[in-house]
C-alpha positions in Angstrom: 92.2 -50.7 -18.3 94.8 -49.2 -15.7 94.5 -46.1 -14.1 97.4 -44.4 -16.8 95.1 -45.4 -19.6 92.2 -43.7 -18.1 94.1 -40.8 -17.5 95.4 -40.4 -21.1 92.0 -40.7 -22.6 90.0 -37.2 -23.3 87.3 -36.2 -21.1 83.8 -35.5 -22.3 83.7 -31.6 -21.3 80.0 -31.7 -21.3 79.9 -35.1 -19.1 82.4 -33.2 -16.7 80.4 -29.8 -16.9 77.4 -31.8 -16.2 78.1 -34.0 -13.5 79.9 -30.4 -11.4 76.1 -29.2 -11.7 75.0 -32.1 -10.6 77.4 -32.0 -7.5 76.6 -28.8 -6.9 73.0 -29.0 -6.9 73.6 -31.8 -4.4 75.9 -29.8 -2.0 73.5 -26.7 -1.8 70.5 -29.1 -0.9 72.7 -30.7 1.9 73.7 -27.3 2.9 70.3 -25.9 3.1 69.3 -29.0 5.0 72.3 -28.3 8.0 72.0 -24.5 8.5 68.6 -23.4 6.7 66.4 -25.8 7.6 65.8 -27.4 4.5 64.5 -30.9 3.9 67.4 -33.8 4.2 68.3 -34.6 0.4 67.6 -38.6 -0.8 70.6 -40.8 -0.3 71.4 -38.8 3.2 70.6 -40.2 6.9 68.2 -38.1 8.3 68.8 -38.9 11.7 72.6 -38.0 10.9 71.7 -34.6 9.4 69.6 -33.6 12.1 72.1 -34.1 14.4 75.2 -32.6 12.6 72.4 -29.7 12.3 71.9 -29.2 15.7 75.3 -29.3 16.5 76.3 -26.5 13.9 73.2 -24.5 15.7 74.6 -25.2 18.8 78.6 -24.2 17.9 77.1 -20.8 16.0 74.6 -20.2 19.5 77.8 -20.4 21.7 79.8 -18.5 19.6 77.4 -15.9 18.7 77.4 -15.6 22.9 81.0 -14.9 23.1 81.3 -12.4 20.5 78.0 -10.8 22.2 77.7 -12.2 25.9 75.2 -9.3 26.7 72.0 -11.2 24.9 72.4 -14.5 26.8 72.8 -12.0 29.8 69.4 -10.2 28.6 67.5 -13.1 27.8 68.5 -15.1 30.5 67.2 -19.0 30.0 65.3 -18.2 26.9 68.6 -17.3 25.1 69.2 -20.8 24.7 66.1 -21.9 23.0 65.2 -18.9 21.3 69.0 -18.7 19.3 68.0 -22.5 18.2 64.6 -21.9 16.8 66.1 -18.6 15.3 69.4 -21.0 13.7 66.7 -23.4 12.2 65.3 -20.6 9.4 67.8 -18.2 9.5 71.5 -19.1 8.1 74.2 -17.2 9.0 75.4 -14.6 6.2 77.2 -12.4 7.8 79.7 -12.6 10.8 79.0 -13.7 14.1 78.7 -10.0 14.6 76.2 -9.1 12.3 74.7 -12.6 13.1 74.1 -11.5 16.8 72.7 -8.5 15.4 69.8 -9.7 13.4 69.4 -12.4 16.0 68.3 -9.3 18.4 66.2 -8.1 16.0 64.2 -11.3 15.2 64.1 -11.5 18.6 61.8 -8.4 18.6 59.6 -9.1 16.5 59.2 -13.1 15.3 60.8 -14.2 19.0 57.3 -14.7 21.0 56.2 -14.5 24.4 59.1 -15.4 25.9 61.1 -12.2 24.1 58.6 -9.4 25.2 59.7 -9.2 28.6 63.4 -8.4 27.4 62.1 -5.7 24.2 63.4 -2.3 26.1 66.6 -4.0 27.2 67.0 -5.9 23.6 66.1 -2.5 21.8 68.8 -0.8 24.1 71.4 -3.4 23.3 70.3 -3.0 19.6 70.9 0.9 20.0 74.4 0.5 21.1 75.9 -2.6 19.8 78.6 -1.6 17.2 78.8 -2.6 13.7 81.8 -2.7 13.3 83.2 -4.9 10.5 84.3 -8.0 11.5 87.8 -9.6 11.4 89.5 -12.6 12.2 92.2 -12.1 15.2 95.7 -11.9 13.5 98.1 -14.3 15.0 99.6 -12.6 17.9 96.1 -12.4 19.5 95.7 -16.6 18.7 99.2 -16.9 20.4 98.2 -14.3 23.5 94.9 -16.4 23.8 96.4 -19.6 23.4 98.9 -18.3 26.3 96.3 -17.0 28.2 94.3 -20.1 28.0 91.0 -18.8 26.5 
């Protein structure tokens, strides 16, 4: 049988509807296993998802920095650490704005030892920092940044 053949022949709608769940059950488990810490679905690499894990942690940490370089400023060496061990529970579902945001306020209160010596200056930041919806720059800021080199 050719590839026309198949093509011409109808297609089960339950077979199809089914095997869409079946993908999609399968992408949310892979998903929860890169950003949300959830366990590495059978037939995946583990070592391979950790890593890809760790580097979306890492990409959203240094992002997260340069849409809010005051909290690596605040928190010094522990920004680091603590935005990774926040990443591992926490997806992102918001923007990077609102990510920075609750990332302060875990900070506050689930962060540990190493956060209390920032609180008053984290609570500050926390008082001020402006909500403000967040867009994506419009193409003549990408072309003035690309110019500028950023």
């Amino acid at each position: 049988m050719n590839d026309l053949d198949r093509a011409e022949r109808p297609v089960d709608e339950g077979t199809t509807a089914a095997a869409r769940e079946r993908l999609a059950r399968r992408q949310e488990e892979l998903l929860a296993a890169l950003v949300a810490g959830g366990p590495v679905p059978p037939g995946f690499d583990p070592d391979q998802v950790r890593a890809q894990s760790t580097g979306l942690a890492a990409k959203r940490r240094d992002t997260t920095a340069k849409i809010a370089p005051d909290l690596p400023r605040l928190l010094g060496a522990q920004y680091g650490p603590l935005f990774l061990g926040y990443a591992r529970t926490h997806p992102q579902t918001g923007g990077y704005r609102a990510d920075a945001r609750a990332f302060a306020g875990w900070v506050l209160t689930d962060g540990g030892p190493p956060a209390a010596d920032h609180r008053r200056a984290l609570e500050q930041w926390l008082q001020q920092a402006p909500e403000r919806a967040e867009r994506p720059p419009g193409p003549l800021t990408r072309l003035r940044r690309a110019l500028r080199g950023r």
